[in-house]
C-alpha positions in Angstrom: -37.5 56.0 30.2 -40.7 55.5 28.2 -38.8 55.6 25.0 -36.9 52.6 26.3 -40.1 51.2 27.2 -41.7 51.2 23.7 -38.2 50.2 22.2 -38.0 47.1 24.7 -41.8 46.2 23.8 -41.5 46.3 20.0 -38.3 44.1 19.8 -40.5 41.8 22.1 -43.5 41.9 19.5 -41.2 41.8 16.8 -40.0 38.4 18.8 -43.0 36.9 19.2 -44.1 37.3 15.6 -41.2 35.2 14.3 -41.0 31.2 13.6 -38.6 29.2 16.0 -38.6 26.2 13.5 -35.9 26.5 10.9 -37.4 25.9 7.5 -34.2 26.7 5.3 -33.6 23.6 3.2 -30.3 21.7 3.9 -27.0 22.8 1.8 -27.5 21.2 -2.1 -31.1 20.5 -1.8 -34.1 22.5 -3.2 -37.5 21.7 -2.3 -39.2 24.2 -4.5 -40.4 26.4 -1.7 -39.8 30.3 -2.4 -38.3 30.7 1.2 -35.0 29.7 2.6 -31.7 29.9 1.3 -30.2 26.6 -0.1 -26.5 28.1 0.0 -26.7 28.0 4.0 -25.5 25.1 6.1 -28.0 23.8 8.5 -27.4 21.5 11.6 -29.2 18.1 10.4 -29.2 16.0 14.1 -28.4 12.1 13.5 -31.3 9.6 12.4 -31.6 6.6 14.2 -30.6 3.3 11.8 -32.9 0.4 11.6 -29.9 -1.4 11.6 -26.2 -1.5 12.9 -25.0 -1.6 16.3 -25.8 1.4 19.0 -22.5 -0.1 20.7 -19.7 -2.3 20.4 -20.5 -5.8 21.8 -18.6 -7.1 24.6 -16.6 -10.2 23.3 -15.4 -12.4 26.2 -14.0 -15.3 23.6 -11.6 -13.1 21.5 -9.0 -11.9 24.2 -5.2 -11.4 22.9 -3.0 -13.0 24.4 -0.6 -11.3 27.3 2.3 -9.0 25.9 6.4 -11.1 25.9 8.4 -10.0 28.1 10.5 -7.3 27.1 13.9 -8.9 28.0 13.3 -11.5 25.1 16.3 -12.7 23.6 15.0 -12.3 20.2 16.8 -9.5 18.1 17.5 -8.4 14.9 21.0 -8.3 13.6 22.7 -7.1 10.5 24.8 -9.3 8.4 27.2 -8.4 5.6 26.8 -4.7 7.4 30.4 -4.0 5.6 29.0 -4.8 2.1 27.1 -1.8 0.0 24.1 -2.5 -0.8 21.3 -0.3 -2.1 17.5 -0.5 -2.6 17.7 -4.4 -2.2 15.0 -5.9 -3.0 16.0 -10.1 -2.5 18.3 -12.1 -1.7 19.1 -15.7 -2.7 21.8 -18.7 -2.9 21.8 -21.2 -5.8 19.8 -24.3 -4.7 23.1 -26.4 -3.3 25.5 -23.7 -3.1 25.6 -22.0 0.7 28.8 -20.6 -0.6 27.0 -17.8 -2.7 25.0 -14.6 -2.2 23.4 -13.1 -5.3 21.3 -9.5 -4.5 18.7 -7.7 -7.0 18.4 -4.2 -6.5 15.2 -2.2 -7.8 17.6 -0.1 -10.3 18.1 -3.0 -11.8 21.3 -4.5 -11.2 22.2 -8.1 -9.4 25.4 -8.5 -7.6 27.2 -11.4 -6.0 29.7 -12.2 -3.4 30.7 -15.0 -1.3 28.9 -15.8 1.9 32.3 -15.8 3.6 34.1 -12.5 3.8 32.8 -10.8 1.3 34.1 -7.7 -0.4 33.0 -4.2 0.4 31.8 -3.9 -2.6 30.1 -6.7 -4.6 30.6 -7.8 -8.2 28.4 -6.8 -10.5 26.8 -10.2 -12.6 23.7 -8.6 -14.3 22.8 -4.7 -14.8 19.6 -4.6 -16.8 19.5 -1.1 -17.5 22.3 -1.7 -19.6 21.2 -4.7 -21.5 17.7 -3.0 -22.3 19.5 0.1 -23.1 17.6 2.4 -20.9 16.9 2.6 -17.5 14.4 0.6 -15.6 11.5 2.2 -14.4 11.3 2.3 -10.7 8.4 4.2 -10.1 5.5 2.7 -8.2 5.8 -0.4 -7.9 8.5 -0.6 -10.9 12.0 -2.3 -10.8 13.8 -5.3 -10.9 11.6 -6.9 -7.6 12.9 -10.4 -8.1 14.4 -13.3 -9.2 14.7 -17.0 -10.0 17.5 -19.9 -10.4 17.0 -21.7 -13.4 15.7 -25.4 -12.5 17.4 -26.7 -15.4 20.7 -26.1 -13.9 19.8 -26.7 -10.0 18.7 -30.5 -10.2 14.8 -29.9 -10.2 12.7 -32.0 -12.9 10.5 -29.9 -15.0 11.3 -28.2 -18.2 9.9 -24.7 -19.0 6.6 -24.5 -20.2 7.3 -21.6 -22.2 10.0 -18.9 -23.6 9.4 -15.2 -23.7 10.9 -11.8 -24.6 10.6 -8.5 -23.8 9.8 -6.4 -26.6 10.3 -2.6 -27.3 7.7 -1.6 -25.4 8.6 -2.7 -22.5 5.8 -5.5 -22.1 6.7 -9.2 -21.6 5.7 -11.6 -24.3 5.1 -14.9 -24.4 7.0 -16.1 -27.6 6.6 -19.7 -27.7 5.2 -22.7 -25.6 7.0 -25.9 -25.5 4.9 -28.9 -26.5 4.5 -32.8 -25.1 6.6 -32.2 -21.9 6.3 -35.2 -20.0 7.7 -35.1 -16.1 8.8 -38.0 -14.7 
């Protein structure tokens, strides 16, 4: 029993001798001092900001608006669900021709077919793999994204400002500007 004693008392001296403030330096920092071991993680509690917000302020003005009803006769439906399409991109008519779909698809190629019973599958009017020679690039952001009637042929007045080709390396050029347009 005494030996339990003295064992109990030195682990008590032993205690008292020690330092309850932690004085290892945070993890990454050295502040020169011999002691402490830089490798260790150390709980660092959160400063107080001079500035920010402790909580979020209560807005009265900015309240949204209540939820529709959920019987709403608003719905999405599919149309042309018989033709094949894939990766579409857009769709368009000509300016003045309802009678027309024309589709790009990010491979690269544009079909058509007629807004009334259409065929299951489309005709092909433009595949630009094929007239680059190599396939277009559709990663990323990469493909054939869009396209454009020409206003010349859909009854609008201006004239293209400029012509361009797409070169070898696959970057668009501008190969020549057109000069004195005038729009009436």
């Amino acid at each position: 029993m005494r030996s339990l004693r003295a064992w109990v008392a030195s682990i008590g001296v032993v205690a008292a001798c020690g330092d309850a403030a932690d004085t290892r330096s945070a993890p990454g920092t050295n502040d020169g001092s011999a002691g402490g071991d830089a490798s260790v993680d150390v709980f660092v509690p959160p400063t107080v900001a001079e500035f920010g917000l402790d909580r979020r302020p209560i807005n009265t003005s900015c309240v949204a608006p209540a939820r529709p009803p959920s019987t709403s006769p608003a719905k999405l439906e599919r149309v042309y669900q018989g033709v094949a399409l894939e990766q579409t991109m857009m769709m368009a008519q000509p300016p003045g021709d309802p009678s027309r779909w024309f589709v790009s698809s990010r491979t690269g190629t544009m079909v058509s077919f007629p807004a009334t019973e259409p065929p299951a599958r489309p005709t092909v009017v433009a595949d630009l793999g094929a007239l680059a020679g190599r396939p277009v690039e559709t990663a990323i952001e990469g493909g054939f994204l869009g396209f454009a009637f020409l206003h010349l042929t859909n009854g609008e007045r201006m004239p293209p400002l400029g012509r361009s080709l797409v070169d070898d390396a696959g970057v668009n050029v501008i190969d020549e500007w057109i000069r004195g347009v005038r729009c009436p």
